[in-house]
KEKE-3310 file (N, C-alpha, C; in steps of 0.2 Angstrom, whole numbers, plus 5000, padded with zeros to 4 digits):
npx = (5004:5003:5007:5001:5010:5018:5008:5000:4988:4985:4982:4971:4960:4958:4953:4944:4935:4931:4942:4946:4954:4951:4947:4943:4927:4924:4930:4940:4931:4940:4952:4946:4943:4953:4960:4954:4956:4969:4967:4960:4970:4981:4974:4971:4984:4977:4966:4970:4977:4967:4958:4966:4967:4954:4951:4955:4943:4934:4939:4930:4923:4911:4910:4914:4927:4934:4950:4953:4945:4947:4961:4959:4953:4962:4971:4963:4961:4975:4976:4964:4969:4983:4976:4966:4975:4982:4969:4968:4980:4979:4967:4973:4984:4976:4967:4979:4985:4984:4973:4974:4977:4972:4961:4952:4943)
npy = (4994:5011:5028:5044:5058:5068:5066:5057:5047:5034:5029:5019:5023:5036:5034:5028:5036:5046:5054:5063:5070:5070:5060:5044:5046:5034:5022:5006:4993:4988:4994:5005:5002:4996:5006:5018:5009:5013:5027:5025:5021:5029:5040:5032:5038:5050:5051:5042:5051:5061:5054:5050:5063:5064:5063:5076:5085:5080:5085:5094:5105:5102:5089:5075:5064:5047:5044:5029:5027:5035:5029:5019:5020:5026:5015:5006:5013:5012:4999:4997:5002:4998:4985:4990:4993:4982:4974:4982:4982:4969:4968:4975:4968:4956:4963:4965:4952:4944:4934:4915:4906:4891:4892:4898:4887)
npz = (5000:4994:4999:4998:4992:5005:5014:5025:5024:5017:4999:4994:5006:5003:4987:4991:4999:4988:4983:4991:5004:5016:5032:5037:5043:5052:5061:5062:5072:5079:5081:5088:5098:5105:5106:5115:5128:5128:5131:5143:5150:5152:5158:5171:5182:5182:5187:5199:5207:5209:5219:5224:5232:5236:5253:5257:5258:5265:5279:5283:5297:5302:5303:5309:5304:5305:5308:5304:5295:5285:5282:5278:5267:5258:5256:5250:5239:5235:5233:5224:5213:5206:5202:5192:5185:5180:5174:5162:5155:5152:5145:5135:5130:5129:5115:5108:5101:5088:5080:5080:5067:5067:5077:5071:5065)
capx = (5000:5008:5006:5003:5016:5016:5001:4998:4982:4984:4979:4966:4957:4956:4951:4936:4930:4930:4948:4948:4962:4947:4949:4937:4923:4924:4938:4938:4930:4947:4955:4943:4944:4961:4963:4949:4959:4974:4965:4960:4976:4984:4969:4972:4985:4975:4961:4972:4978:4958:4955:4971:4964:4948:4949:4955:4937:4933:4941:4924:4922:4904:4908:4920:4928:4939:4957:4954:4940:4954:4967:4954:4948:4967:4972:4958:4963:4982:4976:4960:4972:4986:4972:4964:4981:4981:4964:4969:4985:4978:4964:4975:4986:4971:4966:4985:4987:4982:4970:4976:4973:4971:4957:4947:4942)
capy = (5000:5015:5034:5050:5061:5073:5065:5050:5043:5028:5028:5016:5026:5043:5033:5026:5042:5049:5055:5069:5070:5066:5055:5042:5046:5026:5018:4999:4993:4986:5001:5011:4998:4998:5017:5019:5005:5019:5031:5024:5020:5035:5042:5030:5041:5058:5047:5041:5057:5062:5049:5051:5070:5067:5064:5080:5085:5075:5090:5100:5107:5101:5082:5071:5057:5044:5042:5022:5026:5036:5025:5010:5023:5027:5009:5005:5016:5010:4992:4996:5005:4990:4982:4991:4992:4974:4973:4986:4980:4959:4968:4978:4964:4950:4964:4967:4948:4941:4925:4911:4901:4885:4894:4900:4879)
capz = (5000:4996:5001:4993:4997:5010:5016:5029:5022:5012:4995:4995:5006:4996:4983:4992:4999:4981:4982:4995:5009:5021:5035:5035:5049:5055:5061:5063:5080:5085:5082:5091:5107:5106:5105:5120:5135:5130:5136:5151:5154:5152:5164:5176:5187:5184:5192:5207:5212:5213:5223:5235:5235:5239:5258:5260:5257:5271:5286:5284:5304:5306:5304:5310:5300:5309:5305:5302:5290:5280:5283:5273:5259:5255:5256:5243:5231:5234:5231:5218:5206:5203:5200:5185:5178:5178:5169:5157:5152:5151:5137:5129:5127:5123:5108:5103:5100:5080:5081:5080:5060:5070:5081:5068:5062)
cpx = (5004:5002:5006:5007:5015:5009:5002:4991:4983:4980:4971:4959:4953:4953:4943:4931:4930:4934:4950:4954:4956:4947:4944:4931:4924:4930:4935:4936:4937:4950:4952:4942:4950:4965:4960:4953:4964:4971:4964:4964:4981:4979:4971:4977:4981:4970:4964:4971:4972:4956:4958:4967:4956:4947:4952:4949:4936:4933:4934:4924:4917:4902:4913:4921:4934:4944:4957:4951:4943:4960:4962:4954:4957:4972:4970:4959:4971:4980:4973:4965:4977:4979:4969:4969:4981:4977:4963:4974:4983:4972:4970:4980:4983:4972:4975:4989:4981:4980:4974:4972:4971:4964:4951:4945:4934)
cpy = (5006:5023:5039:5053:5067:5072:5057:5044:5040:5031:5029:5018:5033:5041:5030:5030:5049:5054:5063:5068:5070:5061:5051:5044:5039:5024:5011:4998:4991:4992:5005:5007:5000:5006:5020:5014:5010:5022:5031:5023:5025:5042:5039:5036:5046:5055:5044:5045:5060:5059:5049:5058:5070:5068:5073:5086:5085:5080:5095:5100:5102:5093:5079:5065:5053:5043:5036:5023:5029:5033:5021:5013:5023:5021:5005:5007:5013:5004:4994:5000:5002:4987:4982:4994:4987:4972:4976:4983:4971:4961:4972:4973:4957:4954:4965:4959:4946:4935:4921:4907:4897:4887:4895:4893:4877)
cpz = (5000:4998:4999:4996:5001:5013:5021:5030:5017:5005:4994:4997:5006:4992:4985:4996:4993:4979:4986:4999:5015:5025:5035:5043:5057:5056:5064:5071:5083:5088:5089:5099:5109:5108:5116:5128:5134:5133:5141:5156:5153:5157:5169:5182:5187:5189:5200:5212:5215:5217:5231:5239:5239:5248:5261:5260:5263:5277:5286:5292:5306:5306:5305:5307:5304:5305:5301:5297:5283:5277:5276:5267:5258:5255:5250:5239:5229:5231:5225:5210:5204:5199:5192:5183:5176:5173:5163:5153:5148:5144:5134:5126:5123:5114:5104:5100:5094:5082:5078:5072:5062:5075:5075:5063:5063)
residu = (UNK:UNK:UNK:UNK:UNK:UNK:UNK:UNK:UNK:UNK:UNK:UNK:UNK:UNK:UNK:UNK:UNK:UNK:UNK:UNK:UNK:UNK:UNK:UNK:UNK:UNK:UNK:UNK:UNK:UNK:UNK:UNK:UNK:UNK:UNK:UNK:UNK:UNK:UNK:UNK:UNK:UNK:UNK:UNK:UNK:UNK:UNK:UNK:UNK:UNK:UNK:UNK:UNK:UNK:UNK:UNK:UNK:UNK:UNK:UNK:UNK:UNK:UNK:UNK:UNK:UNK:UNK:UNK:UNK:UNK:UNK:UNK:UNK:UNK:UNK:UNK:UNK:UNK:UNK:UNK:UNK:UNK:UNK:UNK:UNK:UNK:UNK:UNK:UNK:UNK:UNK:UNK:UNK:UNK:UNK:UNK:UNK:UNK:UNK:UNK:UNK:UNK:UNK:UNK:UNK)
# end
């Protein structure tokens, strides 16, 4: 497949949206899974840090929150966020791995 020049869209498909330099609107659903667990996992710390921050929320004057009950919620986030690296990383690695020919019988 080759490239027009100075351009990074294929051929193929200029030729099949009636030769514009138009992206196409659709991109493959893998693509678009595959693109979408990045994201999440390049989210993942901005979302920790929110989560470490939130008990300082918590100091409002007119309520008291126990130290233990802080101690758990910031233990939770230490542990739950390994976690959903874990399960981000095992899909993105399922989708980045080519079916097997011997699977598909």
């Amino acid at each position: 497949m080759s490239q027009q020049a100075g351009n990074d869209i294929p051929e193929d498909l200029t030729e099949k949206t009636g030769g514009s330099d138009k992206i196409p609107l659709f991109v493959e659903r893998q693509t678009y899974r595959r693109r979408r667990l990045v994201d999440a996992a390049r989210a993942l710390p901005v979302l920790g840090i929110l989560l470490w921050l939130l008990p300082l929320l918590w100091a409002v004057p007119e309520t008291s929150t126990r130290a233990s009950t802080g101690l758990i919620y910031v233990f939770a986030v230490w542990l739950g966020l390994p976690v959903i690296a874990g399960v981000l990383i095992h899909a993105m690695n399922r989708r980045a791995q080519p079916p097997h020919p011997e699977d598909e019988t």
